[in-house]
C-alpha positions in Angstrom: -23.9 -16.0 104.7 -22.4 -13.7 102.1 -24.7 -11.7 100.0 -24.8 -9.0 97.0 -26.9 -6.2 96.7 -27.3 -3.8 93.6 -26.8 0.6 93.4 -29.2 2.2 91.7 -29.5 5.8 90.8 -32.0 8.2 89.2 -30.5 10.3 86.4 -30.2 11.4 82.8 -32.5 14.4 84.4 -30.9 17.4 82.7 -32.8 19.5 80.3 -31.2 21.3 77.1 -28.1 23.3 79.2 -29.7 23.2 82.7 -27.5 20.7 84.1 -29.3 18.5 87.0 -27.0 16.0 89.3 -23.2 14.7 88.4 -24.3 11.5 86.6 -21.0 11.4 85.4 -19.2 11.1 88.8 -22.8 8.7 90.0 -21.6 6.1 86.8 -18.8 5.1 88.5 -20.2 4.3 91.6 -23.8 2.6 90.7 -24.5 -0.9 89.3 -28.0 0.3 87.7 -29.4 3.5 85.9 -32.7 4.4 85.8 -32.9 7.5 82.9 -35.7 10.3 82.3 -37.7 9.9 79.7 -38.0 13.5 78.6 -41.5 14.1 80.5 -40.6 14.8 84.0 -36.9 15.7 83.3 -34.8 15.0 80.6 -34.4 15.7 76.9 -33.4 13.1 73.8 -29.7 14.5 73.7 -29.7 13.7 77.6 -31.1 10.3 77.0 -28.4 9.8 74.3 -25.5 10.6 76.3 -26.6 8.9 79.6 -27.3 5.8 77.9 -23.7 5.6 76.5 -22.1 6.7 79.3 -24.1 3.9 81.2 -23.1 1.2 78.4 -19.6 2.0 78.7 -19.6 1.5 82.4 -20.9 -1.8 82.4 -24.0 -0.3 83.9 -27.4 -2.0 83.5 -30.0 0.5 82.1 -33.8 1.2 83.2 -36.6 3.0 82.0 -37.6 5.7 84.3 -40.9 7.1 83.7 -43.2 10.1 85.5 -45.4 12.4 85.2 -45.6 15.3 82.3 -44.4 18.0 84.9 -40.6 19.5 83.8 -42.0 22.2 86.2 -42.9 20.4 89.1 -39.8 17.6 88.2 -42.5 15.0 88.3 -42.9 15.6 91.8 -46.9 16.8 91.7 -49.6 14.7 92.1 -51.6 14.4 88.9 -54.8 12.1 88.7 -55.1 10.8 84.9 -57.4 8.4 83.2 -55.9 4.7 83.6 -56.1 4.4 79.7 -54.2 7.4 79.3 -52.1 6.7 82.1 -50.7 3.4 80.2 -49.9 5.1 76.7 -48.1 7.7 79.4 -45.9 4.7 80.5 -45.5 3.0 77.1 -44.9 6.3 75.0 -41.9 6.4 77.6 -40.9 3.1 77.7 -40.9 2.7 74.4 -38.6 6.1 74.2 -36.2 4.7 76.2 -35.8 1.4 74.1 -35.2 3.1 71.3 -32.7 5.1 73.1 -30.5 2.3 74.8 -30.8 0.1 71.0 -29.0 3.6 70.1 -26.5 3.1 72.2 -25.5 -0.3 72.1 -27.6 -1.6 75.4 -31.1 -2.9 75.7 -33.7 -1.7 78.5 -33.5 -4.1 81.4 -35.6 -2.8 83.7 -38.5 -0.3 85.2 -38.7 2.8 88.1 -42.0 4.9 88.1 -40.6 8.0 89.1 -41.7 10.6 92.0 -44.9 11.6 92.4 -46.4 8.7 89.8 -44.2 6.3 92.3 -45.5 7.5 95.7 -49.0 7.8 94.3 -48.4 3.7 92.7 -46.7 2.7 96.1 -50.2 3.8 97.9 -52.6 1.6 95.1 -52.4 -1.3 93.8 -54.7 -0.5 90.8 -52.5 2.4 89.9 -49.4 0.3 90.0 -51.1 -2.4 87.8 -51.7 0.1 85.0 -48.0 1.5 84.8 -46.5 -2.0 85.3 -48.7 -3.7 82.3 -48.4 -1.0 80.1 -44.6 -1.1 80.5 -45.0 -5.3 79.9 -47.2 -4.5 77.1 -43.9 -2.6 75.5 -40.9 -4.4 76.7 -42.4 -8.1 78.3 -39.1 -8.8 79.3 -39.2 -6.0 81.6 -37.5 -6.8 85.6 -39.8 -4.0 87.5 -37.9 -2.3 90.3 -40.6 -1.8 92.9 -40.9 0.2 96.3 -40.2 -3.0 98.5 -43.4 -3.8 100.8 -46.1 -1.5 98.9 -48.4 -1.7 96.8 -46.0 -1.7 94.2 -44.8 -4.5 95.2 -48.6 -6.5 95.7 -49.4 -5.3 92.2 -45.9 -6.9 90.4 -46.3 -10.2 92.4 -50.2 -10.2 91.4 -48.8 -10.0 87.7 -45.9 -12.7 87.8 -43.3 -10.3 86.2 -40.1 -10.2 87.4 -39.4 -8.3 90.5 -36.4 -6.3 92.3 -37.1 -4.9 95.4 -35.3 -1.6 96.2 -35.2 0.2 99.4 -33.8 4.0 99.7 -30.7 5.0 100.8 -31.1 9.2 101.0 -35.1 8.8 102.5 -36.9 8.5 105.7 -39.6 5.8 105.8 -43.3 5.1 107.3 -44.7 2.4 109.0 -46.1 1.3 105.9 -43.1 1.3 103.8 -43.7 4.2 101.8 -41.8 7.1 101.7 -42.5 10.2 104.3 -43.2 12.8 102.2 -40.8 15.4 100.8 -42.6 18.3 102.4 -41.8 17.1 106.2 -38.6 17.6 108.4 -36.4 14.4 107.9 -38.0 12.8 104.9 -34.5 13.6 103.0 -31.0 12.1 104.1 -28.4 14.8 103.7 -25.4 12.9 105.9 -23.4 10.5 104.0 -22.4 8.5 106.9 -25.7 8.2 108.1 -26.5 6.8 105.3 -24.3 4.2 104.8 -24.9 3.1 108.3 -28.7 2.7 108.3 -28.1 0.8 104.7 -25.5 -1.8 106.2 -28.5 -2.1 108.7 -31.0 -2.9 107.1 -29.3 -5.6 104.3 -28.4 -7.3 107.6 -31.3 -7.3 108.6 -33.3 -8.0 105.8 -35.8 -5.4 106.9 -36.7 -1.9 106.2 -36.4 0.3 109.7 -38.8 3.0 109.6 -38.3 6.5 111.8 -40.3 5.0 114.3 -38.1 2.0 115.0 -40.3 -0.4 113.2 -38.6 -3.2 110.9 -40.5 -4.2 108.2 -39.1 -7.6 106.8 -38.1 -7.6 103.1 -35.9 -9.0 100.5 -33.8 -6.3 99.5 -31.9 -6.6 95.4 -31.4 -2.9 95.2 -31.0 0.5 96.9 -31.5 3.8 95.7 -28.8 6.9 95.5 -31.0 10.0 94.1 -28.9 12.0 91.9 -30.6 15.0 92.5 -29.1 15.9 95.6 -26.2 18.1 96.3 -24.9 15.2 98.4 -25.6 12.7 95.5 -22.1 11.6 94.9 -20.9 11.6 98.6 -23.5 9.6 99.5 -23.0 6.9 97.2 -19.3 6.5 97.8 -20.2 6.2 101.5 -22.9 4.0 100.6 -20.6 1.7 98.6 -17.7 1.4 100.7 -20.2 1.6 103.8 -21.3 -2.1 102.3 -17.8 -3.4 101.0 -16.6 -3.2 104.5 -19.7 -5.0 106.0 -18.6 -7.8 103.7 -21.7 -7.2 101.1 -20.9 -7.2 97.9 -22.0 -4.9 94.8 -23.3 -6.5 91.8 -25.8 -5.9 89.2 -29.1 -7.5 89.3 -29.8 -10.3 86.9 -32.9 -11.7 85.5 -32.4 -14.6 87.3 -32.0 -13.2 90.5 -35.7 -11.2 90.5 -38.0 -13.0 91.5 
């Protein structure tokens, strides 16, 4: 059976003339952008540009909020009040509309960045409060989430739209979260690996963990970080990896999410 999946990147994570990934190069390659919001990376003129760049393309565009770290590049824990945690998520959600209408596009769809993603993919609560406050912005809203988490348990227990995204360039647990950045492994630095382990696991319809486990899941998107040295590499390994399986690349529709 023939099947299509979706490329999704981070991006639009440069700040002022600190220059952070090759989003230029990644927009040629990806189906699906998910751009900083200006708390965790980012700044408006960066918003700006990536959006039209990403119009241009063809590319469909996502809101990708996190944590108000530029420091830490969203990547430390923080623990904040769940009503202050929504107007978080909705002050950047509603950023990012505003930014895409700029532009010619329209916000399609939602990635919790980093640390407020990992700490969302662990509970369910957490998850809840970013997803609804993004809803409670943008209802039309397709929510990427962390496929078999409790990202995922907390989308399904609203009734939103859903694409379930696995990760190309990270190492996973037995419980389909991430292993953290911090130990040996976590991050996916050879290209070819990576395109192997990704034709893998579309076939499969599972995510294989560093154990061995397989961890049955529908699968609309995968992840290429931009962040990475390798970014670029990676992805057009990824993609051609997955055009010579026979999978093809397509963007993720409404209709497809469920």
């Amino acid at each position: 059976m023939s099947r299509t999946v979706d490329l999704n990147a981070d991006m639009g994570e440069s700040f002022g003339p600190w220059v952070m990934g090759r989003d230029a190069d990644l927009l040629d390659v990806i189906t699906s952008a998910n751009i900083a919001c200006g708390l965790h990376a980012g700044d408006w003129d960066t918003m700006a540009e990536t959006m039209k760049r990403a119009v241009a393309n063809g590319v469909g565009l996502g809101a990708h909020p996190g944590f108000p770290d530029l420091q830490g590049f969203g990547r430390r824990r923080m623990h904040i009040p769940a009503a202050s945690l929504a107007n978080l998520v909705r002050y950047q959600v509603g950023a990012a509309q505003g930014m895409a209408r700029a532009a010619g596009g329209r916000i399609r769809h939602l990635k919790l960045h980093g640390a407020m993603a990992n700490m969302a993919s662990e509970n369910e609560a957490m998850a809840r409060t970013c997803y609804e406050a993004a809803l409670s912005v943008a209802p039309d809203l397709i929510v990427m989430v962390l496929a078999g988490t409790a990202q995922e348990k907390a989308a399904r227990s609203i009734g939103c739209p859903i694409a379930h995204e696995i990760f190309a360039d990270r190492a996973y647990n037995d419980d389909a979260t991430l292993v953290d950045r911090s130990q040996p492994g976590a991050v996916i630095h050879d290209a070819a690996l990576a395109g192997q382990r990704m034709v893998e696991m579309v076939r499969e319809g599972a995510i294989i963990t560093e154990s061995g486990k397989r961890i049955d899941t529908r699968i609309d998107t995968i992840c290429l970080h931009g962040d990475t040295a390798e970014a670029v590499d990676i992805a057009k390994t990824v993609r051609q990896a997955l055009k010579d399986a026979g999978i093809g690349l397509r963007r993720f529709h409404d209709e497809a999410a469920s």
